[in-house]
N, C-alpha and C positions, 0 to 999 in steps of 0.2 A: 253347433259351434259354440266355444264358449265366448263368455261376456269379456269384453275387454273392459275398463273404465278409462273413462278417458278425461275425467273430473282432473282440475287442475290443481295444484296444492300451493295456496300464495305462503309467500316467506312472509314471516313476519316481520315488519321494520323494527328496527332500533330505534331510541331517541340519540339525538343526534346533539343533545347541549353535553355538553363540558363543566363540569361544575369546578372553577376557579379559587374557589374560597383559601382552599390550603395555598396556591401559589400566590394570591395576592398578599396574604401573611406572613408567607415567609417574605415576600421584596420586599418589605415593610419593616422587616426584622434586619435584613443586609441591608438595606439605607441609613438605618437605626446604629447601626453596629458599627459602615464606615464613615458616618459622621461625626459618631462617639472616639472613633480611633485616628481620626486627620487631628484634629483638637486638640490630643493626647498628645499628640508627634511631636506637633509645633515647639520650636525650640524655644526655652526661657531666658530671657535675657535680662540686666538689671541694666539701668541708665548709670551710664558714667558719664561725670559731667569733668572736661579736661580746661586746664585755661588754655584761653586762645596761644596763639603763634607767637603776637607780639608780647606776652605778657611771659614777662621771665624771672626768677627769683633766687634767691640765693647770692652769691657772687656778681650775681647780672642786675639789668637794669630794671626798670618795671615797679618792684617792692622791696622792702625794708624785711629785712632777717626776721624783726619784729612779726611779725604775719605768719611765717614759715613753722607749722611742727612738724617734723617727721617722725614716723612713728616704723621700727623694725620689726619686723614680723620671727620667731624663731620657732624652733623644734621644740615641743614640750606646750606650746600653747604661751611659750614665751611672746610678750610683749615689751616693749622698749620705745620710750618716750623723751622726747626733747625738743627745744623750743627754738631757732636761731639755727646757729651753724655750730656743728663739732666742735670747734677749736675755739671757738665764744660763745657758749652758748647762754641764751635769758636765761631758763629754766635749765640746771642740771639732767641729766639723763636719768631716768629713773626706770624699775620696773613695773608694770601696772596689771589691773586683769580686765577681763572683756566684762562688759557690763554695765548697769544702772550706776553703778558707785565705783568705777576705774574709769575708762576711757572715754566715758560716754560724759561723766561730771568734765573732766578735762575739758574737752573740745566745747561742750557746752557754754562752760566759764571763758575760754580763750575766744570762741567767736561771738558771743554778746558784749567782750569789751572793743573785740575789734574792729564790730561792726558800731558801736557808739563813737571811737573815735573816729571810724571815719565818714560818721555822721556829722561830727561836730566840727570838721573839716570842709564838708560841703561834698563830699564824694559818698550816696549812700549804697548802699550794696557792696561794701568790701570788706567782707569779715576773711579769718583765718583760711591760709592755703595751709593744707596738710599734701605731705608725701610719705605715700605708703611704700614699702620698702621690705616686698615678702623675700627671704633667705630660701634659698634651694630646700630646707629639709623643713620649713613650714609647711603643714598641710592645707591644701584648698577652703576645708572649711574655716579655717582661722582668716584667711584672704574675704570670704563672702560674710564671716563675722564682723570683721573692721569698716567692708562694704556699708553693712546694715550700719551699723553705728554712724556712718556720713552720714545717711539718709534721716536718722532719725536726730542726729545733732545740725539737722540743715546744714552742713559744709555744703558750699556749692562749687565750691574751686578745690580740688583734688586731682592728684595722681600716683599712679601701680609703676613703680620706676625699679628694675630689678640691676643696676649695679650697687655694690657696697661700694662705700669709699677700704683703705685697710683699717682705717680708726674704726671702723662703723663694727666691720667684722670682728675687729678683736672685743669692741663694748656689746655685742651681743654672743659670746664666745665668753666674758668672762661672768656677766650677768647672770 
């Protein structure tokens, strides 16, 4: 008869680790990447600082015209400046440009005398209210230029008021 064998043939085992290195690199890259991109997102905003409820100017009670510039915003990078109200105003209306040596000398000069007199008053912290006053065919960046200018001339009492008077339209129409 012949030989059968009857010897048993073991499997060899595998190892059984996992080597991780690559996927711990990459989640270390995707945590990297959406904490890099929520940061980005977040929306930018600038502080505007508005007078309170009660405090009203112009025509109204509150402040003296004296205090009040409004400043027009137009098409072409147009600026327009005046001190008071349209129809009296301290300071004639003038053209100005955005800058160290336009708008920025303005406001500068207007709230350091403003805030002296009403230092010497006895009421401190009331310099110049400006009103800003952007025209339909102004573009945004001219609006976040005049922004920077409050901030960097400390105006702390500002506001973005979008009616013309018709005087207003026709002096930045014929400017």
């Amino acid at each position: 008869m012949s030989n059968i064998n009857t010897t048993k043939v073991r499997s060899k085992k595998l190892s059984t680790r996992v080597d991780l290195t690559a996927m711990v690199s990459i989640s270390f890259l995707l945590i990297i990447f959406f904490m890099v991109t929520i940061e980005l997102s977040k929306p930018k905003a600038i502080d505007l600082s508005l007078p309170d409820n009660d405090v009203t100017c112009g025509g109204w009670h509150g402040c003296g015209e004296n205090r009040i510039i409004t400043i027009l915003l137009g098409e072409n990078n147009k600026l327009i400046s005046y001190m008071g109200i349209l129809e009296s105003p301290i300071s004639p209306a003038k053209e100005m440009k955005y800058g160290k040596e336009g708008i920025r000398k303005e406001l500068l000069k207007r709230n350091k005398s403003e805030s002296e007199y009403s230092n010497s008053l006895g009421r401190p912290k009331r310099g110049a209210i400006v009103i800003i006053k952007p025209s339909k065919k102004c573009n945004f960046k001219n609006l976040v230029d005049i922004l920077d200018e409050m901030k960097i001339a400390n105006i702390n009492t500002y506001a973005i008021v979008n009616e013309f008077s018709p005087e207003e339209t026709k002096l930045i129409a014929s400017k």
